[in-house]
PDB file with SEQRES, HELIX, SHEET and CRYST1 records, atoms N, CA, C and O in Angstrom:
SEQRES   1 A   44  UNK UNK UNK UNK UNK UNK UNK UNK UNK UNK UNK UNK UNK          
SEQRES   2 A   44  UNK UNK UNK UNK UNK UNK UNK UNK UNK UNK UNK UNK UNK          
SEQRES   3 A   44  UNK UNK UNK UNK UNK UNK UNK UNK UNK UNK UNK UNK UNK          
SEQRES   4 A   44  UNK UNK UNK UNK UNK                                          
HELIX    1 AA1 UNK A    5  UNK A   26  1                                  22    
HELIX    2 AA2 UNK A   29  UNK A   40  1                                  12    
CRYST1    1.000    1.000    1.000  90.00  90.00  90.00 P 1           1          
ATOM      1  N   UNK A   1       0.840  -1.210   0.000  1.00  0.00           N  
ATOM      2  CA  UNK A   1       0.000   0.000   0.000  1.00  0.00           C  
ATOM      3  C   UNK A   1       0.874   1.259   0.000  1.00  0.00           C  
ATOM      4  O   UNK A   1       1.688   1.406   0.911  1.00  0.00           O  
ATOM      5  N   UNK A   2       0.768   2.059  -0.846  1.00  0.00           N  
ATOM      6  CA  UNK A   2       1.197   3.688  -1.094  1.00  0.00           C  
ATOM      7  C   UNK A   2       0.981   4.121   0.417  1.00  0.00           C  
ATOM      8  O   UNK A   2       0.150   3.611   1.168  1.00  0.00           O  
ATOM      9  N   UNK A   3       1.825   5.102   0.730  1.00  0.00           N  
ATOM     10  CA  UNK A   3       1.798   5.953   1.802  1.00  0.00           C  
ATOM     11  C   UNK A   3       1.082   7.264   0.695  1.00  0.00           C  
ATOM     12  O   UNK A   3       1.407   7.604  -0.443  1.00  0.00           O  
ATOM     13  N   UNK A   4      -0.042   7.782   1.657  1.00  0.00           N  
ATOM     14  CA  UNK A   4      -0.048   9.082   1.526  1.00  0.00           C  
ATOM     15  C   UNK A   4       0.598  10.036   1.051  1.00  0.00           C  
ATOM     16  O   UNK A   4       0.601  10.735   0.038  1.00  0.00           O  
ATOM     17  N   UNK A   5       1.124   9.928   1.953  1.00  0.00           N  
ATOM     18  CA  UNK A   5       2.849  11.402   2.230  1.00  0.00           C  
ATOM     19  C   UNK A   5       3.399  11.634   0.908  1.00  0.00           C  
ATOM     20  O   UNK A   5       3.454  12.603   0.151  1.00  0.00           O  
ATOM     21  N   UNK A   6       3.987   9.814   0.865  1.00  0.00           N  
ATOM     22  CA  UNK A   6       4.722   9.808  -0.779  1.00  0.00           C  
ATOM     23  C   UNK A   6       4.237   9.623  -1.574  1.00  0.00           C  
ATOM     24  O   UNK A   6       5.022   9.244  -2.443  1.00  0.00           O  
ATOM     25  N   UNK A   7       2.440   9.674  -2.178  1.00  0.00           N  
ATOM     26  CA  UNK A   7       1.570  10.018  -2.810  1.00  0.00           C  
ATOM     27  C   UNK A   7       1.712  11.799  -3.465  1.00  0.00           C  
ATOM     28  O   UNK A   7       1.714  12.284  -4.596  1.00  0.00           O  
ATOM     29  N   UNK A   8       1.794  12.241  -2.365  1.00  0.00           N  
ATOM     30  CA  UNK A   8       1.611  13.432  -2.233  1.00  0.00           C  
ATOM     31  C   UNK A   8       2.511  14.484  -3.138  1.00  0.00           C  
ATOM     32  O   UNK A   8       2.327  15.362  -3.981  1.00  0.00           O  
ATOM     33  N   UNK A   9       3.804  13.724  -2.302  1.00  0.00           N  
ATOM     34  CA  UNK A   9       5.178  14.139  -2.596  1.00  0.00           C  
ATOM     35  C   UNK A   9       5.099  14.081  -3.959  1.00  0.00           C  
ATOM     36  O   UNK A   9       5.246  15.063  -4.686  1.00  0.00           O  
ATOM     37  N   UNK A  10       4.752  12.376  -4.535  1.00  0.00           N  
ATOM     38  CA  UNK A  10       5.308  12.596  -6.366  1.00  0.00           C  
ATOM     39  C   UNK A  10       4.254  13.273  -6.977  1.00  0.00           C  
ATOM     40  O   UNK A  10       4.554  13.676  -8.101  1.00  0.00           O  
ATOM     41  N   UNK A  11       3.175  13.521  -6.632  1.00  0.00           N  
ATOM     42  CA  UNK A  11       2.317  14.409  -7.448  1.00  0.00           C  
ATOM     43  C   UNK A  11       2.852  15.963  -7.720  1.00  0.00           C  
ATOM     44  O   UNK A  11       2.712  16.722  -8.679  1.00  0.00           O  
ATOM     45  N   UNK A  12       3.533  16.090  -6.427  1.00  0.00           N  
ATOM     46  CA  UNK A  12       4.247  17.548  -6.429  1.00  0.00           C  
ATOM     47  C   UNK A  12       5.485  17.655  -7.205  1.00  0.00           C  
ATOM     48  O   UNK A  12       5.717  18.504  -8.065  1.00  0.00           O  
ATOM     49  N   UNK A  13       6.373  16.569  -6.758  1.00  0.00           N  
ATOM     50  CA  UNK A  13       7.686  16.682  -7.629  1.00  0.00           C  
ATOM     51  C   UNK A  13       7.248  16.514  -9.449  1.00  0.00           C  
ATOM     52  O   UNK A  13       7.885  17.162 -10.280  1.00  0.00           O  
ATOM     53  N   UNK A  14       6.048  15.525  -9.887  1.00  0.00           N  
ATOM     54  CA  UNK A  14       5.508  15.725 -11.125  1.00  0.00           C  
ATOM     55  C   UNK A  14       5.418  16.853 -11.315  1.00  0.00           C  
ATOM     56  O   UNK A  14       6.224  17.432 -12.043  1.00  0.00           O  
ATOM     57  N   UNK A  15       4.594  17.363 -10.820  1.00  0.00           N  
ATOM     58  CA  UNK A  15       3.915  19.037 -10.899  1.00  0.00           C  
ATOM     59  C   UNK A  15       5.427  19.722 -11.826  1.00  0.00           C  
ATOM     60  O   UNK A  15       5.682  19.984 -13.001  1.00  0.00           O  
ATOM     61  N   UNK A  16       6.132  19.793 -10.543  1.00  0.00           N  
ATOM     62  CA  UNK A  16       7.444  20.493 -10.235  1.00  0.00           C  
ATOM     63  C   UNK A  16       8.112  20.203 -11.512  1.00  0.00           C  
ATOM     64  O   UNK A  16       8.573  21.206 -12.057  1.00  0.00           O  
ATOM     65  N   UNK A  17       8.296  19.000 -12.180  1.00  0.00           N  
ATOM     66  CA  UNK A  17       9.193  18.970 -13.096  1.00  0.00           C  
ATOM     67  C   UNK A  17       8.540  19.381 -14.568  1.00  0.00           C  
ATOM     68  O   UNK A  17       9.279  19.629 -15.520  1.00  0.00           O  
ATOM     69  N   UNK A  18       7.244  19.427 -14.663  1.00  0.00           N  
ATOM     70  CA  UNK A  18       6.213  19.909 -15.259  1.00  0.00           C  
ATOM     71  C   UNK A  18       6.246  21.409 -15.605  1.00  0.00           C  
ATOM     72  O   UNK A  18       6.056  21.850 -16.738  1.00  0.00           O  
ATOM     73  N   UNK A  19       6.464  22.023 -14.691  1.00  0.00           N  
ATOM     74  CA  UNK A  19       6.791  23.359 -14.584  1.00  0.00           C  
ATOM     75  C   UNK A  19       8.033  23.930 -14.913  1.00  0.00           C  
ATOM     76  O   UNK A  19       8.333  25.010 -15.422  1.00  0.00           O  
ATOM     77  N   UNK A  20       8.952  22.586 -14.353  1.00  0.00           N  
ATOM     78  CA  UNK A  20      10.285  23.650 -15.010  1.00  0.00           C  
ATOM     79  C   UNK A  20      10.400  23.306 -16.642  1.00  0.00           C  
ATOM     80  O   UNK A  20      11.265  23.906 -17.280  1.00  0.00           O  
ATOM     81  N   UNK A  21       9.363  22.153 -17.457  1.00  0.00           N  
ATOM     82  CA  UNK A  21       9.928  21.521 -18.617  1.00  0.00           C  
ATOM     83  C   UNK A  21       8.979  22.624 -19.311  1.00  0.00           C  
ATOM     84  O   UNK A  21       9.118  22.653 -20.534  1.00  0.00           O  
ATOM     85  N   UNK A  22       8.214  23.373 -18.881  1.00  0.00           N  
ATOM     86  CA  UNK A  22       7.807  24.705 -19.504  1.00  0.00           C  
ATOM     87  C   UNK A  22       8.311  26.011 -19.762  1.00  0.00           C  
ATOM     88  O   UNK A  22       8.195  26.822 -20.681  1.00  0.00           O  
ATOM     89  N   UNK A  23       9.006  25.959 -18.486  1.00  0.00           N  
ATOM     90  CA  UNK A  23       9.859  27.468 -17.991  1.00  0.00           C  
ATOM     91  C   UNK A  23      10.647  27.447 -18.647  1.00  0.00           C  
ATOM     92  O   UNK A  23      10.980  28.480 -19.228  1.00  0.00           O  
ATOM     93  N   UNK A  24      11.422  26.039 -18.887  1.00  0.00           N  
ATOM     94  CA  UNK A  24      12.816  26.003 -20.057  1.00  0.00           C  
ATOM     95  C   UNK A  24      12.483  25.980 -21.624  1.00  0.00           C  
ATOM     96  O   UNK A  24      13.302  26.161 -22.526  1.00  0.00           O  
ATOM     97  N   UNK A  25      11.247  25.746 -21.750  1.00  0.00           N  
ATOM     98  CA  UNK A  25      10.906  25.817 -22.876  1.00  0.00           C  
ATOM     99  C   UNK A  25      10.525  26.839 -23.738  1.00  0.00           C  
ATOM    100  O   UNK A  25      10.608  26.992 -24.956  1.00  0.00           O  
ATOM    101  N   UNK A  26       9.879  27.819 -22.382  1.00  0.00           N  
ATOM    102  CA  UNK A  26       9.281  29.175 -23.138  1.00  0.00           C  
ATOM    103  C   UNK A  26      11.029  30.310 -23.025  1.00  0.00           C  
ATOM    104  O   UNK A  26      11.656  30.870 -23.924  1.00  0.00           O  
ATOM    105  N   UNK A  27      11.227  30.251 -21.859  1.00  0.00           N  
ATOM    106  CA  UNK A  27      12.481  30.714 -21.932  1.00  0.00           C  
ATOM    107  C   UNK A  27      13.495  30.465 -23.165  1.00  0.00           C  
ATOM    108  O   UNK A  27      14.329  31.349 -23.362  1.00  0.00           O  
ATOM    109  N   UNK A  28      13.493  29.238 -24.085  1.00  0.00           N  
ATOM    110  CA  UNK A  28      14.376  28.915 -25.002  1.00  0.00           C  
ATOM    111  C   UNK A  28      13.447  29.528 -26.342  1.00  0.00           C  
ATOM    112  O   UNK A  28      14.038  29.641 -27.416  1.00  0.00           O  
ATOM    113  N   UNK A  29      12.350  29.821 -26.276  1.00  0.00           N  
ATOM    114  CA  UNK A  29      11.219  30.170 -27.262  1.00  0.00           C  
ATOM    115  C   UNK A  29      11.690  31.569 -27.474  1.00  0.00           C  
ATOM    116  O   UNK A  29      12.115  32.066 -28.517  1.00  0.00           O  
ATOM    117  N   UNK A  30      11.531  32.147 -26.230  1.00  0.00           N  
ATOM    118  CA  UNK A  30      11.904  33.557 -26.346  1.00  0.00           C  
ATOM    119  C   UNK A  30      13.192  33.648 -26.189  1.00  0.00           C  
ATOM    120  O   UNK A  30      13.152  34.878 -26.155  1.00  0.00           O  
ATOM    121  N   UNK A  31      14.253  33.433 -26.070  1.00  0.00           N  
ATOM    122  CA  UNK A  31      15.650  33.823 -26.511  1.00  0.00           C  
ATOM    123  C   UNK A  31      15.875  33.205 -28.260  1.00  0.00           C  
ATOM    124  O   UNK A  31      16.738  33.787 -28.916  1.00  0.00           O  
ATOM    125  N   UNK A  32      15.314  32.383 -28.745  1.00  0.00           N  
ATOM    126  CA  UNK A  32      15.547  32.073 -29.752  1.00  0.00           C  
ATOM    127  C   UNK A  32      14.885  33.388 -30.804  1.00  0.00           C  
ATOM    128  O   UNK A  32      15.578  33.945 -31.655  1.00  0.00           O  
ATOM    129  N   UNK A  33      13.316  33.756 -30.520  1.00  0.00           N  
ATOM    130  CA  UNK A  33      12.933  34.591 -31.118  1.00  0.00           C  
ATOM    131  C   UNK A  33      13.794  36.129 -30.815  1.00  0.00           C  
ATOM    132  O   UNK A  33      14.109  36.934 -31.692  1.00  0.00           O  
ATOM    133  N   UNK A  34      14.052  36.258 -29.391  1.00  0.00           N  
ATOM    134  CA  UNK A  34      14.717  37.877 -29.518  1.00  0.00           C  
ATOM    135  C   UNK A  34      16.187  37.529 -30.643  1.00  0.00           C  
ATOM    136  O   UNK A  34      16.604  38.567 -31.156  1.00  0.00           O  
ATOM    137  N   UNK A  35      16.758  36.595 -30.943  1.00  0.00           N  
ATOM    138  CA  UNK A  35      18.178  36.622 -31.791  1.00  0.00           C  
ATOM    139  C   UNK A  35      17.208  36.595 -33.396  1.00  0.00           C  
ATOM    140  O   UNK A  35      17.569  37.422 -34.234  1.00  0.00           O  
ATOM    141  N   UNK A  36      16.623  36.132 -33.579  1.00  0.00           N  
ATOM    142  CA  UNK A  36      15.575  36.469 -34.725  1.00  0.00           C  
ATOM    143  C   UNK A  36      15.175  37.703 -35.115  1.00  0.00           C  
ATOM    144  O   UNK A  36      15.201  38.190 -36.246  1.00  0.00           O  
ATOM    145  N   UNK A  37      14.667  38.343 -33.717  1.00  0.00           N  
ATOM    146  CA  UNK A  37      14.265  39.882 -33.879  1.00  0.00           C  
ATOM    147  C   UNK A  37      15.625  40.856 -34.378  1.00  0.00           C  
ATOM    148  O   UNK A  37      15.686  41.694 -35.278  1.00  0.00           O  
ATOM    149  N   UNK A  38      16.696  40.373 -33.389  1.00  0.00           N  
ATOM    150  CA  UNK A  38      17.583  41.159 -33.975  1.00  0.00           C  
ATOM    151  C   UNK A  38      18.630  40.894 -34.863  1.00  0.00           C  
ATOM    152  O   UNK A  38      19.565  41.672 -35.050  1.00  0.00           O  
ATOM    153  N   UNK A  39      18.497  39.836 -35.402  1.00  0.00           N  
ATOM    154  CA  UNK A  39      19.058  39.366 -36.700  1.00  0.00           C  
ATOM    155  C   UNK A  39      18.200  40.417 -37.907  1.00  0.00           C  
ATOM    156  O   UNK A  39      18.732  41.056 -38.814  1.00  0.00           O  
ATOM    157  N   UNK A  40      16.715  40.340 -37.563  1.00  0.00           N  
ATOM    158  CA  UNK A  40      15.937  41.452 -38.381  1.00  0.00           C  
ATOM    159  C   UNK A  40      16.309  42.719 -38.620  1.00  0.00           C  
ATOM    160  O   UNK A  40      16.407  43.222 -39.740  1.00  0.00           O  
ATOM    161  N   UNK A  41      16.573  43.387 -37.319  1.00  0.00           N  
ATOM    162  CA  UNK A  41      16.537  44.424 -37.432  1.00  0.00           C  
ATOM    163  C   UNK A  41      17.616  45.387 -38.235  1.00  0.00           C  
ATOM    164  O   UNK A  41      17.497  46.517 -38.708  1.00  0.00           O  
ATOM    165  N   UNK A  42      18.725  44.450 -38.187  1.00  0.00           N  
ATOM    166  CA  UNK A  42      19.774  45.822 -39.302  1.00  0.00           C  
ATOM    167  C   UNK A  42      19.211  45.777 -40.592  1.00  0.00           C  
ATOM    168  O   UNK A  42      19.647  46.745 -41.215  1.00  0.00           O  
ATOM    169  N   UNK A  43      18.110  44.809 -41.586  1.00  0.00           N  
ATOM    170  CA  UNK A  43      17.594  44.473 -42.592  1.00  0.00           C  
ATOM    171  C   UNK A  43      17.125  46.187 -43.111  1.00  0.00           C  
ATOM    172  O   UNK A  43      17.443  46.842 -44.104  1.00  0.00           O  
ATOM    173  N   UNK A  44      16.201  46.513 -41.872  1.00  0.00           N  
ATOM    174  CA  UNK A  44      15.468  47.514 -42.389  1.00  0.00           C  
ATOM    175  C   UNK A  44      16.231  48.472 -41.638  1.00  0.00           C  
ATOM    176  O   UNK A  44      15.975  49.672 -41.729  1.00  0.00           O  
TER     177      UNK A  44                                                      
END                                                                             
């Protein structure tokens, strides 16, 4: 039988790794697009 506690725990550490596999993702979204933006910008 599952303990509670450590029920608890991996739902959170899921959560948790859930969150950072976003944070690193949008973070890499937007540094990729600002070198885009300014790759643009001497164009015009």
């Amino acid at each position: 039988m599952i303990n509670a506690l450590s029920a608890v725990s991996a739902t959170w550490a899921f959560l948790g790794l859930i969150a950072c596999l976003l944070i690193a993702s949008t973070a890499l979204f937007w540094s990729i697009e600002d070198q885009r933006a300014k790759r643009r910008l001497p164009k015009d």
